[in-house]
Each structure stands twice: as C-alpha cells, then as structure tokens.
Backbone as JSON Lines, residues from 0, in Angstrom:
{"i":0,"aa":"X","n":[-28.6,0.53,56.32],"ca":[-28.72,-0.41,57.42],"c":[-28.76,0.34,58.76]}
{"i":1,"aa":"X","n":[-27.69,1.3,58.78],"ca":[-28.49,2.17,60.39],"c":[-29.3,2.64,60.21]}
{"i":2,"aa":"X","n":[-29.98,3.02,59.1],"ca":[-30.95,3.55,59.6],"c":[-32.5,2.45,59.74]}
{"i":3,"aa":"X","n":[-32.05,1.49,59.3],"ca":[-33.71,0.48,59.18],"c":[-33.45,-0.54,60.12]}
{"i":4,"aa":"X","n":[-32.14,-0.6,60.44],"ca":[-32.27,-1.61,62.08],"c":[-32.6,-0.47,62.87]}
{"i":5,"aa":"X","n":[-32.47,0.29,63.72],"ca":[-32.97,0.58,64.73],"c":[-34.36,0.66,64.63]}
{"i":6,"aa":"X","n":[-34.87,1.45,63.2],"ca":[-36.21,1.51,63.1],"c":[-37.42,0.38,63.08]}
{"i":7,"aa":"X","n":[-36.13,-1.08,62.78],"ca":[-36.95,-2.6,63.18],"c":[-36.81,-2.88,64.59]}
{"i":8,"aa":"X","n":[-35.93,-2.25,65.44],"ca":[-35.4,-2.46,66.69],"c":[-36.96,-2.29,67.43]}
{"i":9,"aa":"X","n":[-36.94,-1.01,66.91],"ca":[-38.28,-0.05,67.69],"c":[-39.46,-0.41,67.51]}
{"i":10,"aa":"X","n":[-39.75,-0.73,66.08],"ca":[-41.3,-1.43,65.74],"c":[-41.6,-2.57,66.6]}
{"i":11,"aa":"X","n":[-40.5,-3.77,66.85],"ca":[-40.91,-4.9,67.5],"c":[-40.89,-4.39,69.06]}
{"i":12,"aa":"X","n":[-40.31,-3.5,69.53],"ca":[-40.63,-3.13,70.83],"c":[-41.79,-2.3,70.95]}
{"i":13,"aa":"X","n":[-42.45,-1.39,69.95],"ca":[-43.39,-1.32,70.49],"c":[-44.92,-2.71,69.55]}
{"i":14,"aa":"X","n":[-44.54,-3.08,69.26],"ca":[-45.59,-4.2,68.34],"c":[-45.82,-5.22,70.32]}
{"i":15,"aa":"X","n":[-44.21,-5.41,70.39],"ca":[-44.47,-6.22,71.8],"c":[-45.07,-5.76,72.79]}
{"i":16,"aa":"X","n":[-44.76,-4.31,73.2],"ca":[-45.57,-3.33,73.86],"c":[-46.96,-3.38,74.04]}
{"i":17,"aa":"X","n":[-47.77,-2.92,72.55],"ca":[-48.66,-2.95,72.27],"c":[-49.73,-4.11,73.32]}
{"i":18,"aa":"X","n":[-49.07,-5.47,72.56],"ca":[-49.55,-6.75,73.16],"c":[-50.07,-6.9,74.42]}
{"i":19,"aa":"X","n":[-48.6,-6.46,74.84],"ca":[-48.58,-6.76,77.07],"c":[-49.99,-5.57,77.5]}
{"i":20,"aa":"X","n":[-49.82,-4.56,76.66],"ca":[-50.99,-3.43,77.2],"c":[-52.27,-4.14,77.16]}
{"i":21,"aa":"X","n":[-52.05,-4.08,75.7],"ca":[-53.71,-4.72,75.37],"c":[-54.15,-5.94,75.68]}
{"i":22,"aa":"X","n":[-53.14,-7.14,75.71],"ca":[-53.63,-8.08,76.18],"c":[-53.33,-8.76,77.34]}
{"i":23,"aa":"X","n":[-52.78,-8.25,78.28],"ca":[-52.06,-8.96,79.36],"c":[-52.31,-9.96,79.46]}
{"i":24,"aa":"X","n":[-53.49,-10.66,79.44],"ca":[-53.73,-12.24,79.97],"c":[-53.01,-12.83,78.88]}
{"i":25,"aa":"X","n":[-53.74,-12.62,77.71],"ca":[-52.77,-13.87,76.69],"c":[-51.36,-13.74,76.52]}
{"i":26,"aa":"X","n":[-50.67,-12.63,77.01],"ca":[-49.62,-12.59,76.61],"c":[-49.25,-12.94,77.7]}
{"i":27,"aa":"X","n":[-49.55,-13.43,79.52],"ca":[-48.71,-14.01,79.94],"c":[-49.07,-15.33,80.08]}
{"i":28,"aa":"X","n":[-49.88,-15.66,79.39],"ca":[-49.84,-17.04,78.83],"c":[-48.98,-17.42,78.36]}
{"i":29,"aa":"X","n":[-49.14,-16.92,77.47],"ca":[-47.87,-17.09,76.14],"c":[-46.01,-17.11,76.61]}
{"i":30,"aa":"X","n":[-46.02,-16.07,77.81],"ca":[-44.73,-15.86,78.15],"c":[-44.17,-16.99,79.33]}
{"i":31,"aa":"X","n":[-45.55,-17.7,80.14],"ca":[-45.41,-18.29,81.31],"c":[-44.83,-19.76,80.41]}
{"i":32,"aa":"X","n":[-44.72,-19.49,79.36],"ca":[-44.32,-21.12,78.88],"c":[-42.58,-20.72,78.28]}
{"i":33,"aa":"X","n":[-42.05,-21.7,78.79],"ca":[-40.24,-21.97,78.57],"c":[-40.37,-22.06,77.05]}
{"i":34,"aa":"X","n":[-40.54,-22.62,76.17],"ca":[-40.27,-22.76,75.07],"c":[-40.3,-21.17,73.96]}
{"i":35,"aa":"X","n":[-41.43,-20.43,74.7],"ca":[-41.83,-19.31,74.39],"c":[-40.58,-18.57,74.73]}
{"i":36,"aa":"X","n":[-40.54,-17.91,75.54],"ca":[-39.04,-17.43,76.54],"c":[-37.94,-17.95,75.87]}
{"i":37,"aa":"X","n":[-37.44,-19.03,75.84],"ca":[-36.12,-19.49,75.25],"c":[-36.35,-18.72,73.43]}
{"i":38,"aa":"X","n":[-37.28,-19.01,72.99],"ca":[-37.53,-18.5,71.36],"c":[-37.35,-17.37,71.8]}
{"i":39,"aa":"X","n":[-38.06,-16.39,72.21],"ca":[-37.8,-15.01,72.69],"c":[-36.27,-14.74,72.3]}
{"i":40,"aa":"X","n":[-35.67,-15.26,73.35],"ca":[-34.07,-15.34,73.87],"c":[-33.5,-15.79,72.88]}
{"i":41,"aa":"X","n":[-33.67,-16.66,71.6],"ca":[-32.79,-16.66,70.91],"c":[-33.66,-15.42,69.89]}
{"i":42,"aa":"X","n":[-34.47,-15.2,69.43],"ca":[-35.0,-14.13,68.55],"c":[-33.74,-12.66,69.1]}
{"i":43,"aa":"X","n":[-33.83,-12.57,70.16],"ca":[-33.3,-11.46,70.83],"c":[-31.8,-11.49,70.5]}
{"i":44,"aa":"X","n":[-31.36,-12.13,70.9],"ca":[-29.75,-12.66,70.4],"c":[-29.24,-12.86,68.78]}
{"i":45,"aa":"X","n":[-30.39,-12.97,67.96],"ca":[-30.21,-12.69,66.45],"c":[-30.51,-11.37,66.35]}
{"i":46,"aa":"X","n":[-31.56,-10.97,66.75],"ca":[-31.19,-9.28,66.37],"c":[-30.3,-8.65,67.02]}
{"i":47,"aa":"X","n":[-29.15,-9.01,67.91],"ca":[-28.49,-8.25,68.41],"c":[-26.81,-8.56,67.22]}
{"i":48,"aa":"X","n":[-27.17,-9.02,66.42],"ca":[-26.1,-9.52,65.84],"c":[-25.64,-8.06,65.05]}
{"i":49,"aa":"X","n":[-26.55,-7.88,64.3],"ca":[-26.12,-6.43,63.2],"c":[-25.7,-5.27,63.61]}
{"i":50,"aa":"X","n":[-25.41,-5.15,65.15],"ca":[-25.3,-4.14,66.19],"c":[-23.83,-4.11,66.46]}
{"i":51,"aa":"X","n":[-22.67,-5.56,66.13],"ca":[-21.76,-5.93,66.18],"c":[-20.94,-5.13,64.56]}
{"i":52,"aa":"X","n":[-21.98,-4.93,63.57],"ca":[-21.6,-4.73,62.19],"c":[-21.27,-3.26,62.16]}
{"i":53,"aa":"X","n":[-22.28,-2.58,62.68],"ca":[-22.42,-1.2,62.67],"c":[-21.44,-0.7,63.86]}
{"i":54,"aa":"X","n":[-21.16,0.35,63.95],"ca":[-20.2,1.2,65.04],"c":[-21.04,2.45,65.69]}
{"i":55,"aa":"X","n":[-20.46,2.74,66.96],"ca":[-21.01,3.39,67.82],"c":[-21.57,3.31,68.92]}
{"i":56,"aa":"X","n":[-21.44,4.31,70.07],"ca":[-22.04,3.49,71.31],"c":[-23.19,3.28,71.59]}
{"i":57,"aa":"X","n":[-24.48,3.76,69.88],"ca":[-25.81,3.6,70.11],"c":[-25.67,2.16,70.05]}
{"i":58,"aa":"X","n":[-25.41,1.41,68.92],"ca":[-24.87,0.0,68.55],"c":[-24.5,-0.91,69.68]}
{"i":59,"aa":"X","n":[-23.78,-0.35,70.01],"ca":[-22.71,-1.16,71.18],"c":[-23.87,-1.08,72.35]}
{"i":60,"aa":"X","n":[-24.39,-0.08,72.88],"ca":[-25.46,-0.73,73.74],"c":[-26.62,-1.66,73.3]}
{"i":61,"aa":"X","n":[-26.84,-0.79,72.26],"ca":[-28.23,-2.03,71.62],"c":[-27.7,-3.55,71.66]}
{"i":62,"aa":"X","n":[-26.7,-3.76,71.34],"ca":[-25.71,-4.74,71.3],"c":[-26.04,-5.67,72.77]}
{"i":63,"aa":"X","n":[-25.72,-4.75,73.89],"ca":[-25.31,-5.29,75.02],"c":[-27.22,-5.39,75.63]}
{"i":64,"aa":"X","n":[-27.86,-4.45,75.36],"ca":[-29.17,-4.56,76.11],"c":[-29.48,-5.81,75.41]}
{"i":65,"aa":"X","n":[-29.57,-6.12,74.18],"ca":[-30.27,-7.27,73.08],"c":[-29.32,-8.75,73.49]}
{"i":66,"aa":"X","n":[-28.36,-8.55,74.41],"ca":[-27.47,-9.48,74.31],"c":[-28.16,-10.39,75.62]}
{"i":67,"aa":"X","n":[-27.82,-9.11,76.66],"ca":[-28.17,-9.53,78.34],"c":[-29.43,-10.53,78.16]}
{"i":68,"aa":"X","n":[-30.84,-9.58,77.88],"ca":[-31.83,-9.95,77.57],"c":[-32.22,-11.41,76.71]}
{"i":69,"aa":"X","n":[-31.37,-11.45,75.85],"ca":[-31.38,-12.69,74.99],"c":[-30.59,-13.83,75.63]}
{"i":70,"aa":"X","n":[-29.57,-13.65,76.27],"ca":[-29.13,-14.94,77.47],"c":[-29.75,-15.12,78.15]}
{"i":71,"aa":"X","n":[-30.36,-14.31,79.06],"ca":[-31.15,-14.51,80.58],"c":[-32.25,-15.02,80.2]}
{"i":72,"aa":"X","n":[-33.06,-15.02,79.26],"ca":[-34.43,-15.74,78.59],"c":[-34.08,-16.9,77.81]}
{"i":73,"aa":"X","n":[-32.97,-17.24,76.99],"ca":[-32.52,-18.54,76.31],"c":[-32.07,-19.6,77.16]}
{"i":74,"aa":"X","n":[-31.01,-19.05,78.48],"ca":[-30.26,-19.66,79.33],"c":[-31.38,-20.11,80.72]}
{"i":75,"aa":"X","n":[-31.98,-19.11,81.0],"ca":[-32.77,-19.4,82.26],"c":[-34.12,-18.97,82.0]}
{"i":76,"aa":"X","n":[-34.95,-19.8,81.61],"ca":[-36.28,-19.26,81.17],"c":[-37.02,-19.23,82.58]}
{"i":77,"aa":"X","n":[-36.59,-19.9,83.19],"ca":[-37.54,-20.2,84.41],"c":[-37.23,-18.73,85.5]}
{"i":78,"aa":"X","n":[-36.12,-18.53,85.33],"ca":[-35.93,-17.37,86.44],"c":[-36.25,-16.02,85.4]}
{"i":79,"aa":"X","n":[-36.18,-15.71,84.52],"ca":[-37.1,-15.39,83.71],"c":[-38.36,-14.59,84.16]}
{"i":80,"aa":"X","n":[-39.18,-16.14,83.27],"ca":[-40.89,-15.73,83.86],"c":[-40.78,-15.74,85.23]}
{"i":81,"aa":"X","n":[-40.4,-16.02,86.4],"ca":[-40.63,-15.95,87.74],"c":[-40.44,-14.45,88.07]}
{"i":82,"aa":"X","n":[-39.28,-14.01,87.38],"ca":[-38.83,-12.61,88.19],"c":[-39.92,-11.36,87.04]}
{"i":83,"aa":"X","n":[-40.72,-11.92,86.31],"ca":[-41.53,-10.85,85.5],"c":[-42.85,-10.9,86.12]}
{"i":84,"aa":"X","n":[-43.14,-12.14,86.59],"ca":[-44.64,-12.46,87.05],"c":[-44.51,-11.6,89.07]}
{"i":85,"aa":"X","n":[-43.62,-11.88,89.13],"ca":[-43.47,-11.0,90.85],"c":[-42.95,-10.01,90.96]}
{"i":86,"aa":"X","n":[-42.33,-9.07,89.67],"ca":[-42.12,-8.11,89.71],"c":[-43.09,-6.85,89.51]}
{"i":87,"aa":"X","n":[-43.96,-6.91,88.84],"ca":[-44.75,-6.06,88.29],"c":[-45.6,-7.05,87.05]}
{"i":88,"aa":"X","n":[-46.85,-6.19,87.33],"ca":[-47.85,-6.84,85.97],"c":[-47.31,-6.9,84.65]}
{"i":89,"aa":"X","n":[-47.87,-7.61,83.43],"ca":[-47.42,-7.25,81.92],"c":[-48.14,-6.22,81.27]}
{"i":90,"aa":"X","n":[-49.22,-5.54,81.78],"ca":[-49.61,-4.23,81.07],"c":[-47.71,-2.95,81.76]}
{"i":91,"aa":"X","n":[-47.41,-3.2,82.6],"ca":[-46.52,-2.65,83.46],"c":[-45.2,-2.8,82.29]}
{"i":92,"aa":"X","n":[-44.93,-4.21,81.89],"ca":[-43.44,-4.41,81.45],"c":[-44.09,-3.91,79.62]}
{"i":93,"aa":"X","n":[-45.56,-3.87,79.81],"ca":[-45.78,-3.55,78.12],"c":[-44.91,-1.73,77.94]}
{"i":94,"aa":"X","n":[-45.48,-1.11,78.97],"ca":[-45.01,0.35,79.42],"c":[-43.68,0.31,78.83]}
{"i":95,"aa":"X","n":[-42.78,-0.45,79.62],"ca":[-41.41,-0.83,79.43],"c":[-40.95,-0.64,78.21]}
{"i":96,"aa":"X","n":[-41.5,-1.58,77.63],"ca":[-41.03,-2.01,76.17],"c":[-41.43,-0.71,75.28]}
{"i":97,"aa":"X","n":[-43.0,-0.17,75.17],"ca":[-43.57,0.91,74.51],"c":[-42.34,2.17,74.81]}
{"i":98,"aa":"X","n":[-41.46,2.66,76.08],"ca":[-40.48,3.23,76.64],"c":[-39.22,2.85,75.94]}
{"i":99,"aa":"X","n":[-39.1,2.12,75.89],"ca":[-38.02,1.3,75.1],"c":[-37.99,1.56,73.51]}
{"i":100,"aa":"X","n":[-39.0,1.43,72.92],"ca":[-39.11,1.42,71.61],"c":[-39.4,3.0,71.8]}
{"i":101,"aa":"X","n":[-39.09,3.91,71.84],"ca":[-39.27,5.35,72.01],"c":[-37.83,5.63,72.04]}
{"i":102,"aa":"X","n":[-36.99,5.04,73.05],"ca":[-35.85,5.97,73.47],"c":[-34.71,5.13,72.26]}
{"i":103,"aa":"X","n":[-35.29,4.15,71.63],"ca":[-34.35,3.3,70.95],"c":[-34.55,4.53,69.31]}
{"i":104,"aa":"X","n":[-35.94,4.94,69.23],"ca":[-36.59,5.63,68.19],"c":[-35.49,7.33,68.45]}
{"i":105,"aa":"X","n":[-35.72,7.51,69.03],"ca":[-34.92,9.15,69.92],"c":[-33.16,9.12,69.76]}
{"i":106,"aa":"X","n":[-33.21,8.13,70.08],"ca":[-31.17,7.95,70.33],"c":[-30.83,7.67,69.03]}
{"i":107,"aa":"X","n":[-31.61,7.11,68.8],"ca":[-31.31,6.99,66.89],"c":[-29.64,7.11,66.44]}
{"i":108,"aa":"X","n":[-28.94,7.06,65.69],"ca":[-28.17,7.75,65.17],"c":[-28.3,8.84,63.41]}
C-alpha cells in the first residue's frame, strides 16, 4: 500500500495535468461548473483518507495537501473557480499539477 498509493497519487496528478495542458478550454469548462469542483473536492478528500493509515511525514502532508484542497473545492466551489480563472491560465495550473505529480513521484517513501 505505500508503495501503490503514492504511485496512484501521482498518475491522477499528472493524468489531470496532462488535460489542463492539452486541453485548456474544455477543461475549464468542465472546472467553471460547481458540481464539477465540489466532485473534485470530495474525490480529493477520499483519497486523502489512506494517508491517515500509513505513517510518516510524506503521508501526513499528502494528508494535509489532499485535505486543504478537498475542503476549499467541496466547501466553496465558487471561490474556487474564481481564484483559478484570475490567477493564472489552466495550461499554467496543468504545470502545477504535472510538478506535483513529480515531487509526489520523488519524495516517495
């Protein structure tokens, strides 16, 4: 199990990655809608569960990044998409995530 959660951690960050690069328009289609975002936010908040099972402070952050992320999109979808659409483009937050699924891949335990 440590070793194939993080390695599912990483695939869906960069699978999501992928998306925002290649498709920016549809994917902020897809993201500009609440129902989308809240699913997000709870998807995010179930995978942060097995992070509680396992020990360590790789865990315990994955824990807390998968946690933050999964409230702030379940709880407030609207401030959400607002603060992603005026912050920077989604080829930009695809970067992110593709970054993300790298350093999640690296820290490994």
């Amino acid at each position: 199990m440590a070793f194939f959660y993080p390695a599912a951690i990483a695939a869906l960050l960069l699978l999501s990655g992928a998306a925002h690069i290649v498709m920016p328009h549809q994917t902020e289609r897809w993201m500009s809608r609440i129902s989308v975002v809240q699913g997000t936010g709870a998807l995010l908040l179930l995978l942060a569960v097995p992070s509680l099972v396992l020990r360590g402070w790789f865990f315990w952050t994955l824990f807390f990044a998968l946690t933050v992320s999964g409230i702030w999109r379940l709880g407030f979808p609207g401030s959400s998409i607002r603060a992603q659409q005026r912050s920077y483009p989604r080829w930009v937050h695809g970067c992110l995530l593709t970054g993300g699924a790298v350093l999640v891949w690296m820290l490994r335990p």
